[in-house]
C-alpha positions in Angstrom: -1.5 14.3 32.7 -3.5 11.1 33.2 -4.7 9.3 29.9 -7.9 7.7 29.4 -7.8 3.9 28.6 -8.5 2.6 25.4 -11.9 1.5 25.4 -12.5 -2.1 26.5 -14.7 -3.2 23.6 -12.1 -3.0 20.5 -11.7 -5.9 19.2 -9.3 -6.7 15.9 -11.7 -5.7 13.0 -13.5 -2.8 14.7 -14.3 0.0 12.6 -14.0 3.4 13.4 -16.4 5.9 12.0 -16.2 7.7 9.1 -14.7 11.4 8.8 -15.2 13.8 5.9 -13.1 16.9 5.7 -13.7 19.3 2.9 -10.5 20.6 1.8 -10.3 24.1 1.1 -7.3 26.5 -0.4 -7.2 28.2 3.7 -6.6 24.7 5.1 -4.0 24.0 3.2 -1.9 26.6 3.1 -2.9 27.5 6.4 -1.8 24.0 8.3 1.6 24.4 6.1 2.6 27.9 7.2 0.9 26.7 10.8 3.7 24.2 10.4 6.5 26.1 9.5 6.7 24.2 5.9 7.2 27.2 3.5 7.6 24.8 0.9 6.1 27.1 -2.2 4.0 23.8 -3.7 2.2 23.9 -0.2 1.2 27.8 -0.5 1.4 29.5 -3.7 -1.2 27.8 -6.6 1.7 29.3 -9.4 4.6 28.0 -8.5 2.5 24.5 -7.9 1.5 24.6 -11.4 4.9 25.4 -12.7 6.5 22.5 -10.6 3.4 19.9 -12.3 1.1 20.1 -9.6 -2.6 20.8 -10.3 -2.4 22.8 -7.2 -1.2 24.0 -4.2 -1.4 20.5 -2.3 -1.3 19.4 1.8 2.1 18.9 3.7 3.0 15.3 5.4 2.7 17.1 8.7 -1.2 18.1 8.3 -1.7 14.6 7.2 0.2 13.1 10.2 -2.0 15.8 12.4 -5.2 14.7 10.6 -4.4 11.5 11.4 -4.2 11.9 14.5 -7.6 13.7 15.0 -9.5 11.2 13.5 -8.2 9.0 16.1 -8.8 11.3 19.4 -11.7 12.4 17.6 -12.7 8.9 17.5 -11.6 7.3 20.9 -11.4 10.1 23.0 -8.8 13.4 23.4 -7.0 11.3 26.2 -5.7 8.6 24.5 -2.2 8.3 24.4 -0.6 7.8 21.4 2.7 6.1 21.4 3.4 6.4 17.3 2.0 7.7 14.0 3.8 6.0 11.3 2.4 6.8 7.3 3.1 7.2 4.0 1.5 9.4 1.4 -0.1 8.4 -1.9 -2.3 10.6 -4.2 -2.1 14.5 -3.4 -4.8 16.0 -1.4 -5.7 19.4 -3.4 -8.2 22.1 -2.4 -12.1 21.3 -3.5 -12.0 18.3 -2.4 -12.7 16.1 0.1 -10.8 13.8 2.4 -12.2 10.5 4.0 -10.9 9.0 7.2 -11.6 5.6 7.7 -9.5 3.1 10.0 -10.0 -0.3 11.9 -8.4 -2.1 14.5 -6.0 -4.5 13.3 -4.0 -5.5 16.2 -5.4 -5.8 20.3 -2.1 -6.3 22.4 -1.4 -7.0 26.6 -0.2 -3.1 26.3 -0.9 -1.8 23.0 -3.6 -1.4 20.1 -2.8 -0.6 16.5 -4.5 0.8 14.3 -4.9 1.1 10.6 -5.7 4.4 9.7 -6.8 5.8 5.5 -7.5 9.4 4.5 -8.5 8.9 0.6 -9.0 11.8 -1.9 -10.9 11.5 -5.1 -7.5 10.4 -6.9 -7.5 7.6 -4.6 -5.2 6.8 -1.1 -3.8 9.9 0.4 -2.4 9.0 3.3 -2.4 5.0 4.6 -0.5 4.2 7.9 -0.6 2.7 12.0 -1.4 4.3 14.8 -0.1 2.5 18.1 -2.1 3.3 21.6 -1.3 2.6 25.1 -3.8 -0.2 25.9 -3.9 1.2 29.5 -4.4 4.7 31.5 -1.1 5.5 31.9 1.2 9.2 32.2 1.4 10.6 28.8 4.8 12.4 28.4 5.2 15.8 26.9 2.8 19.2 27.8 -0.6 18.3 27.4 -0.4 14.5 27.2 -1.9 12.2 24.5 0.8 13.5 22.6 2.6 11.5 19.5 5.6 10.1 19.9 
């Protein structure tokens, strides 16, 4: 599959727009059993609780995901992304919302990167880089545009 370019007129401190996803007890559990993570904190409000949580909470690979949608969602679904590299801060719990915002922080020959946030009302949830092909290239993998 042939990827779309990145477009032309990023520039290092471009701002991407805003995202707001409401976080509900079905996403949650749904994008962890989606993803094969039966990890009880992720799908069972009790044994959260028991463990310290507040709540059942979101999985590292939904916030990878998510991460990745804001981008596509942002640029275009053609895109190719070569990485997703992120770490996780505050928990993202049901009710309540998570905020994408990113910029671009580096404009290469081949590549752009970057800087994606998704915050939470207890502050940073997920902070991290996202490196594109700079040009239309063959995405590898079914589907293209796919993170690698």
């Amino acid at each position: 599959m042939t990827t779309t370019p990145v477009p032309s007129a990023l520039e290092v401190g471009t701002a991407l727009p805003a995202w707001e996803l409401p976080l509900t007890p079905t996403l949650i559990v749904s994008t962890a059993i989606a993803t094969r993570d039966f990890q009880d904190v992720h799908h069972d409000r009790d044994r959260a609780q028991a463990a310290g949580s507040q709540d059942v909470f979101m999985n590292i690979l939904t916030s990878t995901a998510l991460c990745q949608r804001y981008v596509e969602d942002s640029l275009g679904h053609d895109v190719e992304i070569r990485a997703i590299a992120i770490r996780l801060g505050a928990p993202a719990y049901p009710y309540d919302t998570l905020t994408f915002t990113g910029e671009v922080a580096e404009v290469g020959e081949d590549e752009v990167v970057l800087e994606v946030a998704g915050a939470v009302s207890l502050g940073a949830h997920v902070i991290g880089t996202v490196r594109l092909a700079r040009q239309a290239g063959r995405a590898g993998g079914a589907g293209g545009g796919v993170v690698r």
